[in-house]
C-alpha positions in Angstrom: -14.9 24.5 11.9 -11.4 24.1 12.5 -9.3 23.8 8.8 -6.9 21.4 8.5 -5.5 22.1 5.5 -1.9 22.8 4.9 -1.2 26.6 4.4 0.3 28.1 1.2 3.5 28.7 3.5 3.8 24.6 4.7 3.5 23.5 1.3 6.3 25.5 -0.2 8.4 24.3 3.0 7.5 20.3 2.1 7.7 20.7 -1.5 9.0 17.8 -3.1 9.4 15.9 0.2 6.5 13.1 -1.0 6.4 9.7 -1.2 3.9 6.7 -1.8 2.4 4.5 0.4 3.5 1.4 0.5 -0.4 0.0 1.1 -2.6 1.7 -1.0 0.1 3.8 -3.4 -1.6 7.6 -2.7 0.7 10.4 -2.3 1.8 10.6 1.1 4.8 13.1 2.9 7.7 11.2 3.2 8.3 11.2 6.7 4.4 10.6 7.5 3.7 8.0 10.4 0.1 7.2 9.1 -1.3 7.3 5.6 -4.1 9.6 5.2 -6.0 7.8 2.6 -6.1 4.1 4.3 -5.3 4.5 7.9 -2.1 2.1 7.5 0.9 3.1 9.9 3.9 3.8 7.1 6.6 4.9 9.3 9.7 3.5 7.4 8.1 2.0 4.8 7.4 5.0 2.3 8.3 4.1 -1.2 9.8 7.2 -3.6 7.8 5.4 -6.9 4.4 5.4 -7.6 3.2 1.6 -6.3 1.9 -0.4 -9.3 -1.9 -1.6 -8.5 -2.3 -3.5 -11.4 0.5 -5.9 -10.2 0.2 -5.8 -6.4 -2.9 -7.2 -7.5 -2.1 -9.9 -10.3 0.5 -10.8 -7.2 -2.1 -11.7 -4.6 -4.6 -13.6 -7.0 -1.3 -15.9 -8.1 -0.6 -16.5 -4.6 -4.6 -17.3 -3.8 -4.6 -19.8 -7.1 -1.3 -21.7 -5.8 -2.9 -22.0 -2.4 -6.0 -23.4 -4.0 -4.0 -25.9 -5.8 -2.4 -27.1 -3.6 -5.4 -27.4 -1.2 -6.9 -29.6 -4.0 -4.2 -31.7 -4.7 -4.1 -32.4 -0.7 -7.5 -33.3 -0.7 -7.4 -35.4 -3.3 -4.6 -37.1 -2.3 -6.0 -37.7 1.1 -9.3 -39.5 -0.3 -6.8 -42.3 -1.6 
């Protein structure tokens, strides 16, 4: 088995070079092309601050709700 692991001398190279993924907010090297924990492609688009879950996701269910409204109110305007 092949191990894929940094070595002790890589990590002491990189330290402090991390960032966050922009997707799913794990700790990924700054100047990675794919994130290791969800597969997205990152390249350019690695944050420096911890991503806040709690409102990426308060974010999408407001923007779900508003699109529900306003899918009612067409409907209902539409059986006038």
């Amino acid at each position: 088995m092949i191990d894929e692991d940094p070595s002790d001398e890589d990590l002491d190279r990189f330290a402090g070079e991390i960032g966050y993924c922009p997707d799913c907010g794990e700790e990924v090297w700054d100047e990675a092309y794919q994130c290791p924990h969800c597969e997205s492609v990152i390249e350019g688009r690695i944050g420096h601050a911890p991503v806040d879950r709690a409102a990426s996701l308060l974010s999408a269910k407001t923007v779900i709700v508003l699109v529900g409204l306003i899918v009612i109110i067409l409907v209902l305007m539409q059986i006038r």
